[in-house]
C-alpha positions, 0 to 999 in steps of 0.5 A: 609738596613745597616746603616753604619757609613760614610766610609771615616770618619771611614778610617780616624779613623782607621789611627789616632787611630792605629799611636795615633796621628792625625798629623801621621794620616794626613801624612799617608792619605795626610791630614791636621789636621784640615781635619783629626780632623773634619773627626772624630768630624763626626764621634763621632757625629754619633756615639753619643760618644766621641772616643778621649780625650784630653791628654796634646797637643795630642788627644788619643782614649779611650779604647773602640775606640781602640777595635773600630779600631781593629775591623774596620781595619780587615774590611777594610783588609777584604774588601781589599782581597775581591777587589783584588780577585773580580776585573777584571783581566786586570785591571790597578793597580797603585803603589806609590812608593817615593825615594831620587832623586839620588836613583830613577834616578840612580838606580830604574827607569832605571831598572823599565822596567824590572818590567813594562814587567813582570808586565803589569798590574801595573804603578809604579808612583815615587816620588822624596824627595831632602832635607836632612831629607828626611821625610815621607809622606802620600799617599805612598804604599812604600818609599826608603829611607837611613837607618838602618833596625831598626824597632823602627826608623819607628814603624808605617812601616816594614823595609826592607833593599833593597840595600847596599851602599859604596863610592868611588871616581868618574870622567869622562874618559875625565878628566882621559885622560887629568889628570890621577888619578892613585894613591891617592897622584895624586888627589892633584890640582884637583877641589874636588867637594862636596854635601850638602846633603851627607856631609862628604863624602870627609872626610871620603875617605881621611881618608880611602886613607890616605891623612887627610892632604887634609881634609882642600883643598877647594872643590866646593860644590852644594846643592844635589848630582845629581848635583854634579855628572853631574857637574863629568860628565862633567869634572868640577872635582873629586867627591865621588859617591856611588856604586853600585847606579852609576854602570850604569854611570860607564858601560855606560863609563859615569863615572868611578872610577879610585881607585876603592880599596878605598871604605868607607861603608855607610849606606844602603837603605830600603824599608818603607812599612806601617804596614796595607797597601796592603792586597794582594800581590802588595806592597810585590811582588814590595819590594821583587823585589827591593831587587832581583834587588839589589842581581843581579851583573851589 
């Protein structure tokens, strides 16, 4: 019978000693530190050595707990593939999937029934983040979040990029009717609404229309841009919304955009996936269709 060290402490290991650091390890796995630094204490006391010395305020493994890890993460890579290729073929497969709250209702959930009916066999679970940062968290297979596909910004993750974003102005067909923006020059005297979250986005259109005299107009200003965008449905006043996360509002006559000339790039979005995560093709296939999603014209 194999005496085998215990597996849950041992997966904790691997995390903490591939990111370097027990607090990375924690917010991958979900974990508080305090529940991370007992798992390898555990750990270290089965084994009968120490696996990381104290550095400065940081914990960092000794050279042989690295080659350790190696060795350890290609079991559980080799156990992954080993389960996916064992396991029943009908059997449910969750994927978790967290995103800016604006992105996943605007864009990813209406279009995941077209995933769901070609893929029966996975529940996506979203997850929305709301503040500023928009952190990482553990417990994710993939997360959205707004960003340049810059390795170095997320060293423990692959980033791909999934969407392109622009803005430009927004406002509801009946506050088209009533008020009619046909030229830059006519949004004067219209309530300019605004996010805390996407700050500088009037700014910069009236920068691009030419109206910097404006930049001073006082706006209502709500914390998150759903928000702002409901209150544009609703005809309370003019906004800046992103295309083409709005084009579904926009096809559905919910909004509209009445210069749609006027566009000012804005960073994109990408897909974060973890380094070692997935070692079949779920996470993968999901990410490529993000990306198909994005490619096809509404």
């Amino acid at each position: 019978m194999r005496r085998l060290p215990p597996l849950n402490a041992l997966r904790i290991f691997e995390v903490a000693a591939r990111t370097g650091s027990y607090a990375e390890a924690g917010a991958e796995l979900g974990l508080t530190h305090g529940a991370v630094s007992r798992q390898i204490a555990a750990l270290e006391g089965w084994l009968g050595q120490r696996l990381f010395v104290k550095d400065g305020r940081r914990m960092v493994a000794t050279p042989m707990a690295r080659i350790f890890a190696a060795e350890v993460g290609l079991s559980f890579d080799r156990l992954a593939v080993a389960a996916e290729a064992c396991g029943r073929p009908d059997a449910r497969r969750i994927l978790r999937v967290s995103a800016p709250t604006s992105f996943a209702m605007r864009w990813l959930i209406p279009r995941l029934g077209r995933y769901h009916a070609d893929h029966p066999q996975v529940e996506v679970v979203v997850t929305t983040v709301s503040t500023v940062l928009e952190e990482l968290r553990g417990g994710v297979d993939v997360a959205i979040r707004r960003g340049a596909a810059r390795e170095h910004v997320w060293p423990q993750h692959r980033v791909v990029p999934v969407l392109d974003d622009v803005d430009t102005l927004i406002m509801s067909p009946a506050l088209f009717a009533r008020r009619p923006i046909m030229s830059p020059a006519d949004i004067e005297g219209h309530t300019l609404l605004a996010s805390e979250t996407r700050a500088g986005d009037w700014a910069n259109w009236l920068e691009a229309a030419g109206l910097q005299h404006l930049a001073g107009h006082p706006r209502q200003i709500f914390d998150h841009f759903f928000v702002t965008r409901q209150a544009v449905e609703d005809g309370l006043g003019i906004g800046i919304g992103p295309l083409p996360m709005l084009d579904i509002d926009v096809a559905s006559g919910r909004l509209m955009t009445p210069l749609p000339e006027i566009r000012v790039p804005r960073t994109g979005y990408v897909a974060l996936v973890p380094r070692h995560a997935d070692a079949g093709n779920l996470v993968a296939g999901f990410v490529d269709w993000l990306v198909g999603e994005a490619r096809v014209p509404r």
